[in-house]
N, C-alpha and C positions, 0 to 999 in steps of 0.2 A: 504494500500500500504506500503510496506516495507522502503523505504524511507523515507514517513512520518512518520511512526511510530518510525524509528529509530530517528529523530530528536525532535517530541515531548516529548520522552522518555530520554532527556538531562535535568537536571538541570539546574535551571535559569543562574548560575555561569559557567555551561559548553556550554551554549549557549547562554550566552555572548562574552566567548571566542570566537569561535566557530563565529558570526555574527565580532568581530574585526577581525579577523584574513582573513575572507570573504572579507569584506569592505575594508582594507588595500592591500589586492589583488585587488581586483578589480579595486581601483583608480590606484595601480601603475598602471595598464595595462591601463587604461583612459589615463594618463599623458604619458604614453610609445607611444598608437597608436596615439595621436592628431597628431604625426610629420606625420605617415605614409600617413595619408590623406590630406596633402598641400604638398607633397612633389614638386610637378608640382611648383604649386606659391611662393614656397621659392626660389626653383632653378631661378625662373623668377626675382625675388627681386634682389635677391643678384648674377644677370647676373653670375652663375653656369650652371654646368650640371646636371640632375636627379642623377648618378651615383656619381657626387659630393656630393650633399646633402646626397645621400645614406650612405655616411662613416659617417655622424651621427649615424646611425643605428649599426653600428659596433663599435664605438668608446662605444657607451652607453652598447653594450652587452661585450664589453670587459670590460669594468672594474664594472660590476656586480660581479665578483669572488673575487675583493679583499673587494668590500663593503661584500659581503656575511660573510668571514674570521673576516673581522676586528669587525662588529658589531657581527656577531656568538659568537665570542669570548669574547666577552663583554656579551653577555646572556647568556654564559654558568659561566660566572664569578659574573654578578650583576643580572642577572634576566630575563624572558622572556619579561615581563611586561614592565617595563620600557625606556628598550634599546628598543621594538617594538612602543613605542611611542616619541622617539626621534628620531627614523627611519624614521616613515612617516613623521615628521614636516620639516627636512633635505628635501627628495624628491620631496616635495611638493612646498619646497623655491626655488629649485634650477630650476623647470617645470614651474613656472610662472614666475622666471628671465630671462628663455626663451625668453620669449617675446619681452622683453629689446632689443636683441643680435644685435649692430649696423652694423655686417657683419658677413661671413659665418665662420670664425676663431672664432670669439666669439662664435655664437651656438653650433661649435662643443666643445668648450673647458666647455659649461654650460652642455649639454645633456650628456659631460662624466663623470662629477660630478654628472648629475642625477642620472646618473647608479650607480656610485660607491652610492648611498644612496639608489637608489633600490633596489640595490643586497642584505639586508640585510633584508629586509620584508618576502621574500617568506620562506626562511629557519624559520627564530624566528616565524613568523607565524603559521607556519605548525606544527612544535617544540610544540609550545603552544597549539592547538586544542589536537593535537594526545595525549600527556600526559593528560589532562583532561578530555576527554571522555572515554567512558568504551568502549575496547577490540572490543567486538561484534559488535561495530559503525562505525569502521575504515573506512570499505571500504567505505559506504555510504557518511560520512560523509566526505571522502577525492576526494569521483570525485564531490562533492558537491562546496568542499573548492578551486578544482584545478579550475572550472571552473570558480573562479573569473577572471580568466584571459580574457575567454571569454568573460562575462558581463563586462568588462571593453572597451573591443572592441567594444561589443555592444552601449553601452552608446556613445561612441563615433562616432560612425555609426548611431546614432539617430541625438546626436547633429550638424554633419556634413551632413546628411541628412537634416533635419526643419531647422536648425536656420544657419549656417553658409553661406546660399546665399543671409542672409538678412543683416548680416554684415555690407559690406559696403555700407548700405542705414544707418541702427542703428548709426554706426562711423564713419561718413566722415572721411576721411584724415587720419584712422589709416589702415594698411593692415588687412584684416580679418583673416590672419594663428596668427597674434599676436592677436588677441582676444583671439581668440581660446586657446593659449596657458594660456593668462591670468588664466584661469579655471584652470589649473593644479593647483590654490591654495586649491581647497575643498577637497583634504585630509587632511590638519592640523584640519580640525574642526574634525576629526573623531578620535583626540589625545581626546578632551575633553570627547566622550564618552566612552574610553578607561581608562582615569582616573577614571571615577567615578563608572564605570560595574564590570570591569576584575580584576578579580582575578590572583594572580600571580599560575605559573604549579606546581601543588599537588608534580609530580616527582621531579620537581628541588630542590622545597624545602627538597624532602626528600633526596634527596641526601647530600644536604649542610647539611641537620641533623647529616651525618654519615661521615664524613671527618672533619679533623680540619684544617685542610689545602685547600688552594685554587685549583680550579678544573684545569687541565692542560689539554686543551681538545684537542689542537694540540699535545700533547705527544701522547694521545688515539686514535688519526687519526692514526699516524706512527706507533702505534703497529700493527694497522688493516690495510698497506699502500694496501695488494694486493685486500680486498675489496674496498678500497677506493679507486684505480685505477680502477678496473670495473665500478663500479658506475658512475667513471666520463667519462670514452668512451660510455655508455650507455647513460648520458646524451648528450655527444656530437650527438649521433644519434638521440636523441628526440629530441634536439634543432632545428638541420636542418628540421626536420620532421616539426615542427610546424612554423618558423619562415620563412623556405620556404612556407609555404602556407598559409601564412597570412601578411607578411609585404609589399608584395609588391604585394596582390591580387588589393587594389583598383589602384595602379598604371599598373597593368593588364587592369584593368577592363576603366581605362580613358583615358589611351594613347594606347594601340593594339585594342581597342573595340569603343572609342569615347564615352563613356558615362558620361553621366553631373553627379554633384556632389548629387544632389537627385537620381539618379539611382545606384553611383553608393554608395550611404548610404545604400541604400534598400538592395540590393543583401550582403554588409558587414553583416547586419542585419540577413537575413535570414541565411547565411552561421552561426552567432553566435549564433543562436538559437540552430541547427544543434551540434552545440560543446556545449554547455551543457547539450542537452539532452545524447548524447552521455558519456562525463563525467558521471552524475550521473548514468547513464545506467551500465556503465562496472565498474565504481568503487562498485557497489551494486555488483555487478554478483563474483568480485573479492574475496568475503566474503564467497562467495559457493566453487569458481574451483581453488581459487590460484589465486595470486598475477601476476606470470610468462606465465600462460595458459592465461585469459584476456587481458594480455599485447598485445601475439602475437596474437591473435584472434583480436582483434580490430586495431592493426595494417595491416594485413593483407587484414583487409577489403577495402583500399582504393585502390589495384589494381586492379579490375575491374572498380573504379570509374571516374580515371584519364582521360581517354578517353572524357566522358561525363563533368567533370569538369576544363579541362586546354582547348579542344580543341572544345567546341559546339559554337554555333555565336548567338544564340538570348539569351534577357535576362531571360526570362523562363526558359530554360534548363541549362545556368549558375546557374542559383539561386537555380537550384535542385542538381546541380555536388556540388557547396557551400556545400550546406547543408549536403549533403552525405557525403560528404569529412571530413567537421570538425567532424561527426559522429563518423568518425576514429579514427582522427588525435585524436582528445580531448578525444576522448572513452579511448585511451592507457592511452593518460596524466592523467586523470582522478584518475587513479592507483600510480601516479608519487610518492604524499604526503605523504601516508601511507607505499609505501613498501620501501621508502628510510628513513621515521623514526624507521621502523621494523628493517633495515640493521644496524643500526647507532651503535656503542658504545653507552650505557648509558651515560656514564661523556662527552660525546661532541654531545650531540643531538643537539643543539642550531648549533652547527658549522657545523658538518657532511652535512646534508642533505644540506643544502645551500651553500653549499660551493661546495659539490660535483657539484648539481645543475648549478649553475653558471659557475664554472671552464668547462662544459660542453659548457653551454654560450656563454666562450671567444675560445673554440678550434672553434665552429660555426659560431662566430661572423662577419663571412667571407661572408654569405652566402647572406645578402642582396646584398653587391655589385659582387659578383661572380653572382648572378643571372643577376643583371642590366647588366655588361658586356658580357651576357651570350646572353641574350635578343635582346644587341645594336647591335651585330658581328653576328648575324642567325636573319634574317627577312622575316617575313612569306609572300604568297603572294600576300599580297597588300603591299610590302615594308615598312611595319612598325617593329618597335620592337617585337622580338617574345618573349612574356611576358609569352606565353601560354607553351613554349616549352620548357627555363628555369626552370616553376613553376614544369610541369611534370615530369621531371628527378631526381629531388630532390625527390621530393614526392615518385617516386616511389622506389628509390633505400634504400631511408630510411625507407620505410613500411619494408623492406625484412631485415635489417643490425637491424632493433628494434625486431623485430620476434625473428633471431636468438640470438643476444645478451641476447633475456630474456629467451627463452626456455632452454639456457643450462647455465643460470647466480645463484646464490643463491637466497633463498627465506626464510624469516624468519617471514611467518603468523602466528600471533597471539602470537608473544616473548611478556614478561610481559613489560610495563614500569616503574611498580615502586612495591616495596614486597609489596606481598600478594596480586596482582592483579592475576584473575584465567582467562585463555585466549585460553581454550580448541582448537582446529584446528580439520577440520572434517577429519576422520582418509585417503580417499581417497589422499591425500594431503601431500605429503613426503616432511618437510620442512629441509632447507639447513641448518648445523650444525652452529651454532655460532663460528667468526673466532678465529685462536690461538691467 
């Protein structure tokens, strides 16, 4: 299987990187969803409304873009390596101070700090795999890397599945959404393995080889502003794409549907399986047909699916729309990793991609509570929240605004990362000029 082959065919050094960079994804995304699935019991604690507690979720995706910039900027100055391990210990401090939070001011003022610490993993991470692996691995190796986001959902959709109804038997007298939060501590341990595996990125170093001067990678942004404007409207479309169809599916799925917290773990479950096999699926395929041709092929695949996924009634047929759906959804993202370090300027790779990324983020950032108000004001009918009706408007307007933004966006399969890397492109594949 191609897949496999392409990952056994890593260096112990490049798939080291390559599993931190993984792991550091995937916990943000653990420490990120625990909120989305107590959302109901927080609001209950701290006598809120759902759509209250919801500006956590926005507040964290807002200020992703400047942790993205500030820590970017620091890996493109001191290293991949380092700043991506001072990253996760930051987001990691700040997801189990969570816990702490004595009213809804305080969570929201700790979740905004998470973000500002989050927002710098997904870029340096990415940064780091894509320069250390060889050319030919990209694709693979990037719907691989994206779907940590999934598998952090996942994990979190197990633990809130099995273990979080047993909670309050295990800890009297503490609320069970602060347990839960507790756990945002287990990415600092994955700093330890990061010191002693990871190698720092072949490309940085070489570039610091060839300068005597410090790297100015926000200068190299503004020389490229008109790609780096595109980049970041295209993320703004992936953001709603995925964050509408995942942040507030279990708050779908428990308050329009009535489903307990072991159903509705199960069905998050199945839905994250669904998104990484699709990840790895179309980040491989992207290696054949183009970075831009995958994007919108797997984006488009989720309009026939919405029907079956926002508006069926038993858990059966939800758990297949799920699944179909992140197929999509994560099939595009999948692609995300690689072709925004392919676009990048060389001297701000650390910053570009994550920066664009995130700035994406904060235009979206909107979208958890524009759904919940979306939801509150159109009530389906059995006069509950139409959770279903919200989820699919988004979904589907973003499958069509991600199509088109990629089909006539640039493409730069298979540009070198570092001299004398050789990164042939199959000639069917007309790739977009490098900008002035």
């Amino acid at each position: 299987m191609v897949i496999l082959d392409d990952v056994r065919g890593l260096t112990p050094g490049q798939r080291a990187a390559f599993l931190a960079a993984l792991l550091g994804w995937t916990l943000d995304a653990f420490d990120f969803f625990l909120l989305t699935f107590v959302v109901k019991e927080v609001a209950h604690d701290f006598h809120a409304s759902v759509s209250a507690v919801l500006v956590s979720l926005t507040l964290t995706l807002a200020a992703r873009p400047f942790g993205a910039l500030f820590f970017g900027w620091l890996a493109d100055r001191f290293g991949r390596k380092p700043i991506l391990q001072i990253d996760v210990a930051l987001y990691a401090f700040f997801a189990c101070l969570s816990a702490f939070s004595p009213n809804l001011v305080a969570l929201l003022i700790l979740r905004t700090l998470f973000g500002f610490a989050m927002g710098g993993e997904w870029g340096i991470g990415a940064s780091l795999v894509m320069e250390s692996i060889p050319a030919r691995s990209r694709g693979v190796i990037s719907g691989l890397l994206q779907e940590g986001y999934a598998l952090g959902q996942l994990l979190g959709a197990l633990v809130f599945w099995f273990l979080f109804p047993h909670f309050a038997v295990w800890f009297p007298g503490l609320a069970s959404w602060r347990v839960l939060f507790l756990l945002g501590v287990l990415p600092a341990l994955l700093v330890l393995y990061m010191r002693r595996n990871v190698e720092e990125s072949p490309a940085w170093t070489a570039v610091q080889g060839k300068t005597k001067r410090p790297v100015n990678a926000l200068a190299a942004i503004a020389a490229h502003w008109r790609r780096a404007l595109y980049v970041i409207i295209l993320m703004t479309a992936f953001n709603f794409f995925s964050h509408g169809t995942q942040d507030n599916y279990t708050t779908f799925l428990r308050v329009q549907h009535g489903f307990s917290p072991a159903m509705s773990g199960m069905l998050t479950a199945v839905m994250d399986v669904g998104a990484i096999l699709g990840g790895a699926l179309f980040g491989a395929w992207s290696q054949r047909v183009g970075r831009r041709r995958a994007i919108a092929v797997a984006a488009l695949l989720a309009l026939p699916i919405i029907p079956l996924w926002a508006f069926s009634a038993t858990p059966l047929l939800l758990g297949a729309g799920g699944f179909l759906m992140q197929i999509s959804v994560q099939g595009a993202w999948g692609i995300v990793p690689v072709h925004l370090n392919e676009l990048s300027p060389p001297e701000a790779r650390g910053t570009f991609p994550g920066a664009a990324y995130q700035f994406g983020n904060l235009l979206a950032s909107v979208n958890a509570v524009f759904q919940g108000r979306l939801a509150e004001t159109h009530k389906d009918g059995a006069g509950k929240d139409n959770w279903g009706l919200a989820l699919a408007l988004v979904a589907g307007a973003m499958s069509l605004v991600i199509a088109l933004l990629a089909l006539f966006g640039p493409e730069a399969r298979g540009v070198a990362f570092a001299a004398g890397e050789a990164a042939p492109s199959p000639p069917d594949v007309q790739e977009a000029p490098e900008p002035a």
